[in-house]
C-alpha atoms as a printed R data frame, in Angstrom:
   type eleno elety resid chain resno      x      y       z
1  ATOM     1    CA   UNK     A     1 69.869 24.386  90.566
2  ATOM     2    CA   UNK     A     2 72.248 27.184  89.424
3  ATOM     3    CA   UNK     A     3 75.854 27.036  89.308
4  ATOM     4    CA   UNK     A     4 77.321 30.312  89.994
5  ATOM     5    CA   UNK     A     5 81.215 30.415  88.610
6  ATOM     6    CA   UNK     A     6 83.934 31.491  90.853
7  ATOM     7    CA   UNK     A     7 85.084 34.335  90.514
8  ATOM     8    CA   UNK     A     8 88.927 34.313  91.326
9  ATOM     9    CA   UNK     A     9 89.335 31.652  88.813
10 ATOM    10    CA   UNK     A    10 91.063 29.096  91.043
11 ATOM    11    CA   UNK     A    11 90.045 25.466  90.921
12 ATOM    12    CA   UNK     A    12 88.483 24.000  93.759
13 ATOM    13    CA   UNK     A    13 88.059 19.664  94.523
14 ATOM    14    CA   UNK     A    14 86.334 18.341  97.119
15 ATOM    15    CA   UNK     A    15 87.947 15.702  98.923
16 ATOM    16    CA   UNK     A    16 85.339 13.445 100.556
17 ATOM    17    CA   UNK     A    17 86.084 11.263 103.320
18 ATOM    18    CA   UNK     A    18 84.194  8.675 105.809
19 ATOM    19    CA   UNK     A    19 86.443  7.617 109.040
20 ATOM    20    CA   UNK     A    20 84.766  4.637 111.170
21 ATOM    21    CA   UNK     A    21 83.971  6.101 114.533
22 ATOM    22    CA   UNK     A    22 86.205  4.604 117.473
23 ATOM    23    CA   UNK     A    23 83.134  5.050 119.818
24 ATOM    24    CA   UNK     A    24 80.382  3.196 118.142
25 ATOM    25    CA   UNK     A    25 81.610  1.854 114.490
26 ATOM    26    CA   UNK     A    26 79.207  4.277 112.351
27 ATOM    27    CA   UNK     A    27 80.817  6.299 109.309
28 ATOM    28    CA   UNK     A    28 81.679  9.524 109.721
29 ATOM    29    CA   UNK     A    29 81.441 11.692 106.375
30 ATOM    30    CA   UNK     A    30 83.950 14.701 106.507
31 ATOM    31    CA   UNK     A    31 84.548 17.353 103.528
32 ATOM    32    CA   UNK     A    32 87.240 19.247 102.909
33 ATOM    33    CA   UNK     A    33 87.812 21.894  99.712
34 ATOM    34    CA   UNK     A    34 90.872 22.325  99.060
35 ATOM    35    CA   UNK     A    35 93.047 23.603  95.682
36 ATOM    36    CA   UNK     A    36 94.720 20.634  95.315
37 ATOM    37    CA   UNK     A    37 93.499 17.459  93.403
38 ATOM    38    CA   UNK     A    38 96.114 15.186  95.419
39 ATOM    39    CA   UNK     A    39 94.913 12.963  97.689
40 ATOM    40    CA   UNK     A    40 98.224 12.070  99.021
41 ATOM    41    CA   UNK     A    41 97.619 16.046 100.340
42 ATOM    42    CA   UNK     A    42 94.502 15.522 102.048
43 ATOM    43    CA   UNK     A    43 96.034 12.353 103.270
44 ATOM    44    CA   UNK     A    44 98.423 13.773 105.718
45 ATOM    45    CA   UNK     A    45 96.067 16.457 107.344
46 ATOM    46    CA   UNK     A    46 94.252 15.866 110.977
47 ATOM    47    CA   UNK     A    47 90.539 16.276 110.842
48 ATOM    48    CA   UNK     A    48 88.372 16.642 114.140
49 ATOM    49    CA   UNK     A    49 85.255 14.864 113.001
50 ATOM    50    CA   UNK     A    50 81.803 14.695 115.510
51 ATOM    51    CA   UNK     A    51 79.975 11.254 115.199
52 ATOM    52    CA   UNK     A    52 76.206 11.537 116.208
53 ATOM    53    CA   UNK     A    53 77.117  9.358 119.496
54 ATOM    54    CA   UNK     A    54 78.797 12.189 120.279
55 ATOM    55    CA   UNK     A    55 82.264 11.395 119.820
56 ATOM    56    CA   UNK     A    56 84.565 13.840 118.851
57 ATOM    57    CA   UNK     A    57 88.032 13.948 117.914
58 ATOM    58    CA   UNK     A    58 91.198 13.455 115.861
59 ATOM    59    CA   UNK     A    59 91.598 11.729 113.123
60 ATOM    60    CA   UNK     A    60 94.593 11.615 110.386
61 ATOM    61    CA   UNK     A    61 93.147 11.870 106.817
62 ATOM    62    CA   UNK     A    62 95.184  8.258 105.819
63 ATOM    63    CA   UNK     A    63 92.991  6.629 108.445
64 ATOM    64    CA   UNK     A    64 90.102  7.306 105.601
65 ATOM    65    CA   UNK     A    65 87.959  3.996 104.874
66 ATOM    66    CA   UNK     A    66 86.953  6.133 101.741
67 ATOM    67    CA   UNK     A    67 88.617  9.290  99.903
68 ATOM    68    CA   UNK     A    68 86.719 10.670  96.913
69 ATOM    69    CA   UNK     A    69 87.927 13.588  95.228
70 ATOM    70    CA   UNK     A    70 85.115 15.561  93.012
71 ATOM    71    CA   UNK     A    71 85.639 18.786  90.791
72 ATOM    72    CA   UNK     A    72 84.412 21.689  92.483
73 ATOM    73    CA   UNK     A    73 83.815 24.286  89.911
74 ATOM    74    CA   UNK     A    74 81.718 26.748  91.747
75 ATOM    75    CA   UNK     A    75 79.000 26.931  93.964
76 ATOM    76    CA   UNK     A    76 75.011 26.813  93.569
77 ATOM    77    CA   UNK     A    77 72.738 29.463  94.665
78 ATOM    78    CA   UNK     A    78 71.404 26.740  97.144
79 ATOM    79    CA   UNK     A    79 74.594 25.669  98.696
80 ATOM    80    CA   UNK     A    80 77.328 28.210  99.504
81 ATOM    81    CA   UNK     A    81 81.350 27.154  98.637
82 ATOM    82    CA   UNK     A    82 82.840 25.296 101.308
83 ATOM    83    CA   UNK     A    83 85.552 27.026 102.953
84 ATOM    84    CA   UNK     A    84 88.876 24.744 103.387
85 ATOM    85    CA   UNK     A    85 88.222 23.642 107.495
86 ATOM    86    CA   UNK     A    86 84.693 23.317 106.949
87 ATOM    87    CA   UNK     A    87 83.091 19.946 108.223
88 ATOM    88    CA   UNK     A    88 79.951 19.292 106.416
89 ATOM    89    CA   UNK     A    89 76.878 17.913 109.315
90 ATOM    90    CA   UNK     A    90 74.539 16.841 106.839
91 ATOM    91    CA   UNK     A    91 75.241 13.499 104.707
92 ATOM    92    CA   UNK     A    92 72.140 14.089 102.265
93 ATOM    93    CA   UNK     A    93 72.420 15.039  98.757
94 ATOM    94    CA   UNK     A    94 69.942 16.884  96.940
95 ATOM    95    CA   UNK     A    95 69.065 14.933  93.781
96 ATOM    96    CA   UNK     A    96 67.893 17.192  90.830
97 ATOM    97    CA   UNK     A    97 64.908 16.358  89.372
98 ATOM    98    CA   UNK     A    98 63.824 16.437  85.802
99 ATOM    99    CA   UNK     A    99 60.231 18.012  84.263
């Protein structure tokens, strides 16, 4: 997997969080990319997350079960940068694997 530098020179984080779903209890994975490394940031924005029961709605980022915050230097050739509203659908990450 190639990492392809950003050009503009800011630094990115991705700020990882997993709600519980009001309708059925699941985990709901949201990502956010945002400039700032703060969590306390993150923590007072309102996400609109979709569970696969099909709930949808609002959520305030300090309702998190789980906030991880991960250095986003770039973005691979495989997976395009994250804009800052994005939601990401799919909870599977690609492992690398070594000859």
């Amino acid at each position: 997997m190639e990492t392809v530098p950003r050009t503009d020179g800011a630094r990115k984080f991705a700020h990882i969080l997993h709600f519980r779903c009001p309708s059925c209890g699941k985990r709901i994975k949201t990502v956010r990319a945002n400039e700032s490394m703060s969590r306390e940031h993150i923590a007072r924005l309102i996400f609109q997350p979709t569970c696969a029961c099909g709930w949808s709605g609002q959520l305030a980022g300090f309702n998190a079960l789980q906030h991880t915050v991960e250095c986003w230097n770039g973005q691979t050739a495989d997976n395009p940068a994250v804009p800052d509203n994005a939601v990401e659908a799919n909870t599977k990450r690609t492992i690398r694997q070594t000859p």
